[in-house]
C-alpha positions in Angstrom: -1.8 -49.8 -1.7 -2.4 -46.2 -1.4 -2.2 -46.3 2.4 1.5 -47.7 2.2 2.7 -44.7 -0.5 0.6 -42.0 1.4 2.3 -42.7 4.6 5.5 -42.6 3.3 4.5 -39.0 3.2 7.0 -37.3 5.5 5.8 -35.9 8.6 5.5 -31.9 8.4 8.6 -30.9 10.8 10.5 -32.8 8.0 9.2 -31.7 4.8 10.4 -27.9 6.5 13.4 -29.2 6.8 13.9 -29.5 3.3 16.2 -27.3 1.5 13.4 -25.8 -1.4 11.4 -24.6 1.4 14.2 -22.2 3.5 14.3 -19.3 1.0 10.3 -19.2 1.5 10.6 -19.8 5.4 12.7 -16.7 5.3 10.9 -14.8 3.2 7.0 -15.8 4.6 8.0 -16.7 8.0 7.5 -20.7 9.1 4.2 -20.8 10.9 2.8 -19.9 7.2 5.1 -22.1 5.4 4.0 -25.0 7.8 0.4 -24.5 6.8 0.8 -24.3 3.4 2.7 -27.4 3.7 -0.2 -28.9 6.1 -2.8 -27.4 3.2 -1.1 -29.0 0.3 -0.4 -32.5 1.9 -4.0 -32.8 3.0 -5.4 -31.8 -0.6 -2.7 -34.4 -2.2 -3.7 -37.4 0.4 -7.6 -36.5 -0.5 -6.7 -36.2 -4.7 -5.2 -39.5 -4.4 -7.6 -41.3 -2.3 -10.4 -40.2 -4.7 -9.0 -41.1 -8.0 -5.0 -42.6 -7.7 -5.0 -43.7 -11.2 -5.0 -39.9 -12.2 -3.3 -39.1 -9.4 -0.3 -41.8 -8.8 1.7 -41.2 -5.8 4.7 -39.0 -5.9 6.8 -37.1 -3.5 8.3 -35.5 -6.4 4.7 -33.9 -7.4 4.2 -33.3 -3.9 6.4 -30.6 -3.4 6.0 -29.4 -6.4 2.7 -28.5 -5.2 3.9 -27.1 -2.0 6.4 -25.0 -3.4 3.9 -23.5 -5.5 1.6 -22.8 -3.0 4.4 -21.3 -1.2 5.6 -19.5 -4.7 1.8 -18.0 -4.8 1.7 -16.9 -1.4 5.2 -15.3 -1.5 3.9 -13.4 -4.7 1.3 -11.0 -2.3 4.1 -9.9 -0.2 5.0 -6.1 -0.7 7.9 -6.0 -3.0 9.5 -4.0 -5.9 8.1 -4.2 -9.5 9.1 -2.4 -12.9 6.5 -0.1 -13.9 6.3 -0.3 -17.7 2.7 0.6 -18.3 3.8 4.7 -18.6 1.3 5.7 -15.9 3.7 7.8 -13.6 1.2 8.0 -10.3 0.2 4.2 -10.7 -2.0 3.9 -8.1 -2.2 -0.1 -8.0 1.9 0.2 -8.6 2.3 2.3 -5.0 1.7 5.9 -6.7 4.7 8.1 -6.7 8.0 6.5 -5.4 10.0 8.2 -2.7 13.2 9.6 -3.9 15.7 7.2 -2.2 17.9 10.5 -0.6 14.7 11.4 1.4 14.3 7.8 2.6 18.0 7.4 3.5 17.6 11.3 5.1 15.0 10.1 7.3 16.4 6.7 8.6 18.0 7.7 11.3 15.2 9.0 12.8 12.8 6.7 12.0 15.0 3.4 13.5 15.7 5.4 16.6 13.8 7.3 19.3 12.6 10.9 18.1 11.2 14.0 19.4 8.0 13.3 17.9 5.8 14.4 20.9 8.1 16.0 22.8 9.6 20.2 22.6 13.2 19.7 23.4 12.9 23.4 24.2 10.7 22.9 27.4 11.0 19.1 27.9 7.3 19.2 27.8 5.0 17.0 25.4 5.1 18.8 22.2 2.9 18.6 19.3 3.4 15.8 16.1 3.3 18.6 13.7 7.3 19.6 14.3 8.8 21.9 11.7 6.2 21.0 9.1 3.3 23.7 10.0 6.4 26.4 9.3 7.4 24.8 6.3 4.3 24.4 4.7 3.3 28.1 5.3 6.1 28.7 2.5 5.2 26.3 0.3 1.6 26.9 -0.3 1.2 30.7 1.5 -1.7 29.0 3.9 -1.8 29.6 7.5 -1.8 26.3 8.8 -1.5 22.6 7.4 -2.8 19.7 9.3 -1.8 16.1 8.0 -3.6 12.8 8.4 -3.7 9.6 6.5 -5.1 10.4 4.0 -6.7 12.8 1.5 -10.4 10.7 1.7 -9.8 11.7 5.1 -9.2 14.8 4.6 -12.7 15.1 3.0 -14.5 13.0 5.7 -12.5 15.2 8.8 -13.6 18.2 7.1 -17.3 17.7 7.0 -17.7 15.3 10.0 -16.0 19.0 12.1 -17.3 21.7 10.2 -20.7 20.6 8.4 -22.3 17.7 10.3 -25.8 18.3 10.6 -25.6 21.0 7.8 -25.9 21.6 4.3 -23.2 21.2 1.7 -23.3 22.4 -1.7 -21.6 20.4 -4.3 -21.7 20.6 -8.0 -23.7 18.0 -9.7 -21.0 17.8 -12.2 -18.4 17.2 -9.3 -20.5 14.0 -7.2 -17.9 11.7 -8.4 -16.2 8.1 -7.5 -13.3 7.3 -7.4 -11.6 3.8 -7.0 -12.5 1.7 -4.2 -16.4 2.4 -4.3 -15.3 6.1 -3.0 -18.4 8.3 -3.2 -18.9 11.9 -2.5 -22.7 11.5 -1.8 -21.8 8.7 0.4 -18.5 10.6 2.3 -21.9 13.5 2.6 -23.9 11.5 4.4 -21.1 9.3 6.4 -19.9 12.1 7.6 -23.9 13.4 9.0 -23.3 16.5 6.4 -26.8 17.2 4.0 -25.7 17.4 -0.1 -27.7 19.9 -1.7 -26.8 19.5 -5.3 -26.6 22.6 -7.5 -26.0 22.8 -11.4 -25.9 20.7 -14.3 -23.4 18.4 -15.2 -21.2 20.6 -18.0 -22.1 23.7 -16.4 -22.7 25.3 -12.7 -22.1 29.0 -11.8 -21.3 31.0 -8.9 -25.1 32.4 -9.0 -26.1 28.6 -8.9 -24.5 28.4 -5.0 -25.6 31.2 -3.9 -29.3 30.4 -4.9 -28.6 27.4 -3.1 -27.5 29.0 0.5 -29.2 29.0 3.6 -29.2 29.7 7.1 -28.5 26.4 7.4 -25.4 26.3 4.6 -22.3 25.3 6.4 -19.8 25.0 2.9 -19.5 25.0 -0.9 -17.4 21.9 -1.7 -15.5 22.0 -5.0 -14.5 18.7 -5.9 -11.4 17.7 -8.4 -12.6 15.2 -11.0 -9.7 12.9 -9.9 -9.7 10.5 -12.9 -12.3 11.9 -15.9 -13.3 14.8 -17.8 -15.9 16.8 -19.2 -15.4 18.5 -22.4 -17.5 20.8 -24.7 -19.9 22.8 -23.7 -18.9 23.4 -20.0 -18.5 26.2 -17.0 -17.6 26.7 -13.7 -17.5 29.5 -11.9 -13.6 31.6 -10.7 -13.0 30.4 -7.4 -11.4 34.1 -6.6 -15.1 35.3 -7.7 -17.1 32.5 -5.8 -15.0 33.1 -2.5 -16.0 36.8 -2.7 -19.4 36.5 -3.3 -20.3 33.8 -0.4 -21.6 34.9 2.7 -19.2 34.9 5.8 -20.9 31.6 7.4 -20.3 29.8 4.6 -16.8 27.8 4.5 -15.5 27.7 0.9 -13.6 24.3 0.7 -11.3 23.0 -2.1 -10.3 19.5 -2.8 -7.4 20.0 -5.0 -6.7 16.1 -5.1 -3.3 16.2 -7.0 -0.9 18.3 -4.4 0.5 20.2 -7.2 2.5 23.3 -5.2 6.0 24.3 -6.8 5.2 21.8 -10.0 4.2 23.4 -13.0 1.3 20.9 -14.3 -0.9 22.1 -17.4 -4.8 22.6 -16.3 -3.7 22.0 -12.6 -4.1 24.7 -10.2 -1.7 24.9 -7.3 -2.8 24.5 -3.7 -1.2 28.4 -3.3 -3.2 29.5 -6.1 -6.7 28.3 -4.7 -5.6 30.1 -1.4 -4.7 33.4 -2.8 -8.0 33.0 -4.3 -9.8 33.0 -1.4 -10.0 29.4 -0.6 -10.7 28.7 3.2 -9.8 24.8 3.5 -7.9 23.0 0.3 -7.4 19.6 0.9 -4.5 17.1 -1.2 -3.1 14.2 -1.4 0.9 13.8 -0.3 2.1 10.8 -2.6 0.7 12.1 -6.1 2.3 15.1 -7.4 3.3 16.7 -4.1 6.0 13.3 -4.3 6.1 11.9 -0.8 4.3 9.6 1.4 0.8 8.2 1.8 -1.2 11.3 3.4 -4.0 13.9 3.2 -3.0 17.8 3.8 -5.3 20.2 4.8 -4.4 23.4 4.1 -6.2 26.9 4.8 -7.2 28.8 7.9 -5.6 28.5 11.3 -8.7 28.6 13.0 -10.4 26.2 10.6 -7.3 23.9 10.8 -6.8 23.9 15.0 -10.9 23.1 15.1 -10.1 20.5 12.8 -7.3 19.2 14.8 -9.4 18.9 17.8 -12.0 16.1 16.2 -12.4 13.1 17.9 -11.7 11.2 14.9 -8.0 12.7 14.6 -6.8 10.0 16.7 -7.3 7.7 14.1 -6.3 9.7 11.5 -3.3 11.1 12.3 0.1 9.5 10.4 3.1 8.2 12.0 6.6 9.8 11.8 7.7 8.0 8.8 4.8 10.4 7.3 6.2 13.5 9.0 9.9 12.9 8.5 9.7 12.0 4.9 7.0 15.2 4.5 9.7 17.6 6.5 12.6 16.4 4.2 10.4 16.4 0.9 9.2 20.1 1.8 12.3 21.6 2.5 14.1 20.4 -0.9 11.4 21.9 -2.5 11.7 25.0 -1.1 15.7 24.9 -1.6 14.1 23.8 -5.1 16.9 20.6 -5.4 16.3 18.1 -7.2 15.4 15.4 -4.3 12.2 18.3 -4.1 11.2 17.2 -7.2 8.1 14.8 -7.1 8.6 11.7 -9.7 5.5 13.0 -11.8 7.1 16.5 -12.3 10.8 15.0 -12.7 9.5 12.0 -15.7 6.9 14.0 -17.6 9.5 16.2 -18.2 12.1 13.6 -19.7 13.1 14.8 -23.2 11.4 12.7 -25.6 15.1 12.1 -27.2 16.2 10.4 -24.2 13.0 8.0 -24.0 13.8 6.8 -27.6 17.6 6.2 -26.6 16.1 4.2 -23.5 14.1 2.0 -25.7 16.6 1.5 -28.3 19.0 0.3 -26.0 16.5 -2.2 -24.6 15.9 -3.6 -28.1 19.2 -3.3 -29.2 20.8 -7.1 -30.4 16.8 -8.7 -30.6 15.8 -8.0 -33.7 12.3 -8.0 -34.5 11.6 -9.5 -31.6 11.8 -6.3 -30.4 10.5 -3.5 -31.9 10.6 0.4 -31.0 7.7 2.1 -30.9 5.9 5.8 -30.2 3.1 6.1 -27.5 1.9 8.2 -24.9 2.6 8.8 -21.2 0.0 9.7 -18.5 0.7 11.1 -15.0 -2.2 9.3 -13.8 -2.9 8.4 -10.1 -6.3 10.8 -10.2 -4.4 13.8 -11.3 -4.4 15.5 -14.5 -7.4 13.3 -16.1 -7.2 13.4 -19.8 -3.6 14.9 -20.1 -1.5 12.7 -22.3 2.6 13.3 -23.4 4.5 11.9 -26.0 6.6 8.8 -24.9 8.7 5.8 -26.4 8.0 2.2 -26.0 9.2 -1.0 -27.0 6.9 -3.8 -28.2 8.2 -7.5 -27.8 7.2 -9.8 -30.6 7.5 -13.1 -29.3 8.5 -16.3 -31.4 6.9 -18.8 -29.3 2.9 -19.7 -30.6 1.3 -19.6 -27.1 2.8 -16.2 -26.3 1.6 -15.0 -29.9 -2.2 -16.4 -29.8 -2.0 -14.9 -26.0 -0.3 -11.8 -25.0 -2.0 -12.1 -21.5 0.2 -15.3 -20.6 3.3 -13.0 -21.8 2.4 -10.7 -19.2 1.6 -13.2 -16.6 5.3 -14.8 -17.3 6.4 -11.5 -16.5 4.8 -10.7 -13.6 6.3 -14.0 -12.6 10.1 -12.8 -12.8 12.4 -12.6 -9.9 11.7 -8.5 -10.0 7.9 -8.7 -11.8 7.4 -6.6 -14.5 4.4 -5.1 -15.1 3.4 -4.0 -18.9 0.5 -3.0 -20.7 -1.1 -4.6 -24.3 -1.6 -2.3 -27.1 -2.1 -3.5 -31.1 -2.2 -7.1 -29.5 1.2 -6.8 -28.4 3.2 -6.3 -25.0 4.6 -3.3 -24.7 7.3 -1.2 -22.0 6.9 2.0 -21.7 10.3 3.9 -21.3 8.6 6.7 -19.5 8.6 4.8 -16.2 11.2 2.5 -17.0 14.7 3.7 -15.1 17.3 3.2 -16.9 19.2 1.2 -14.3 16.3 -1.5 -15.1 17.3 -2.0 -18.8 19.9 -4.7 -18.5 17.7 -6.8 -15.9 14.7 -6.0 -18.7 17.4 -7.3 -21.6 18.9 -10.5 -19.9 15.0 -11.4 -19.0 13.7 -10.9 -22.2 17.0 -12.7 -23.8 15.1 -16.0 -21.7 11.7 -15.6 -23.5 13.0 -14.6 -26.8 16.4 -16.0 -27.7 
């Protein structure tokens, strides 16, 4: 008996052919949709051959399966979310979202042949940098910038060139990780550099480094905190006073993490500022504060930054022209100080707190107490500005229906579920949206959702 229903199983090429299966074809591609339909006919044949009183056969059930397998599969594909947890740089969340005038600026040359290695001057090869070395002198009064992919490596180029084999001095109260297992200590001795630790954890001075130098000291690394703080009893020595003091042989390098430069952030030093200070190499991310693309930005000497450019290891570090094109475009509105120039951490934390509560009434507006508006906080996030918190508004959904009550974590799963996920966060037991990273042009997409689960 369970022969005859399982081979009236049809073959593969016609299960594709079914009409369920072309929106995922388009969207996954068919060689994956075939083995997920090959996957899920093999586990249902097995299921029903071990036990087909529990499992009767059905071709109904069948692709059911399959187009949830499919469903599943489709749901790790890069796509657009709504970020209602109020962490502006979400790093899980893609960090800071390109202004949409920059990407539409840059188009053109990114879906057509460039001069990216080529001077149209001389007709020779030309470097990748293009205008952005010029441009970046003005934004952050350095003498060169080189870009890679990164700003872990940044840290890595920096002491694999300039330190390998050689001591660098690090605060003990700055040998941090951050996500992803990433290590100082470990970058250290990746990278063939010696740490020489110096200071306590709350509090290391500028006579602490230069105790620690030697013949044999290649740099003082300051590291930013990225994602915590220490509070209290603490010190660390003027950067302006520390460059002064350190012998010539010794690089002074900066990693300022955040790539706050024409943003005024509290507690955040700018990149300029750490160069005026005497900084020789500051080193930044390009899709935090700064508001652009993935990238790391080394900023400081041009003699530092041309030896630099010269490693080996640039080859696999250096970033495509979508990086340079949207990092060109982003620089110059900045410096034109428009509006596009404005990263989204800068441009939302400073959303008057009047307007967040009109956002999150007008999302609750017509549900009741299903519904409720409520006060909470906002954090820029992203590794930057660790324990700065703002004001914000949110609204908190009280669902009617038991299993979302006893279990807000299925509420959020639902949502994550939607045609456009949503991503919240739980707070007093309850779901929450946080206007502060909710656009507004999201609302009614948010209200007829919401109207499902609710009404």
């Amino acid at each position: 008996m369970a022969i005859s229903t399982l081979s009236s199983i049809p073959q593969i090429e016609k299960i594709l052919q079914q009409a369920f299966l072309a929106p995922f074809i388009e969207r996954l591609s068919r060689p994956v949709v075939a083995d997920v339909v090959r996957e899920q006919v093999a586990s249902y044949k097995k299921q029903h051959l071990q036990d087909p009183e529990n499992h009767p056969f059905s071709l109904e059930q069948l692709y059911h399966n399959i187009e949830q397998g499919c469903w599943l599969l489709n749901q790790q594909r890069l796509q657009r979310v709504v970020n209602g947890t109020g962490v502006i740089v979400h790093t899980n969340l893609g960090r800071s979202p390109i202004n949409a005038e920059l990407w539409q600026q840059v188009t053109e040359v990114n879906t057509h042949y460039s001069n990216l290695e080529i001077d149209l001057n001389t007709g020779k090869r030309g470097k990748r940098k293009g205008l952005l070395q010029q441009l970046m002198q003005y934004l952050t009064k350095a003498e060169n910038t080189l870009v890679v992919n990164n700003n872990a490596s940044s840290i890595y180029l920096l002491l694999h060139e300039l330190a390998k084999g050689k001591e660098v001095i690090v605060s003990r109260g700055e040998q941090i990780q951050i996500g992803g297992g990433f290590r100082i200590p470990d970058i250290l001795a990746l990278s063939g550099a010696k740490l020489v630790e110096v200071g306590t954890t709350n509090i290391t001075t500028t006579q602490d480094y230069l105790d620690a130098i030697t013949d044999q000291t290649a740099m003082v690394l300051i590291v930013h905190t990225s994602n915590f703080k220490i509070r209290g009893f603490t010190e660390s020595p003027d950067v302006k006073e520390l460059a002064s003091a350190l012998p010539e042989h010794v690089i002074l390098a900066v990693d300022q993490g955040s790539g706050t430069t024409t943003e005024h952030m509290p507690d955040e030093p700018t990149v300029a500022s750490y160069i005026d200070s005497g900084a020789d190499l500051v080193c930044y991310s390009g899709d935090k504060i700064l508001g652009g693309p993935q990238a790391g930005m080394i900023s400081g000497k041009d003699t530092l930054i041309k030896q630099l450019e010269k490693n080996p290891m640039m080859r696999a570090f250096r970033p495509s022209r979508i990086v340079y094109s949207l990092l060109e475009e982003l620089v110059v509105r900045k410096l034109n100080q428009q509006p596009e120039g404005r990263g989204v951490a800068q441009t939302k934390s400073h959303i008057a707190l009047p307007l967040l509560e009109q956002s999150a009434q007008a999302l609750a507006d017509g549900f009741n107490d299903h519904i409720t508006v409520v006060q909470s906080e906002m954090t820029v996030g992203g590794g930057s500005l660790p324990d700065q918190d703002a004001p914000s508004w949110s609204v908190q959904i009280n669902p009617s229906q038991p299993a979302y009550q006893r279990s807000p974590e299925k509420l959020l799963a639902v949502m994550r579920q939607w045609p456009l996920p949503v991503i919240g966060v739980i707070k007093r037991d309850k779901v929450q949206l946080n206007m502060a990273t909710v656009d507004a042009s999201e609302i009614p997409y948010l209200r007829s959702q919401l109207a499902e689960v609710l009404l």
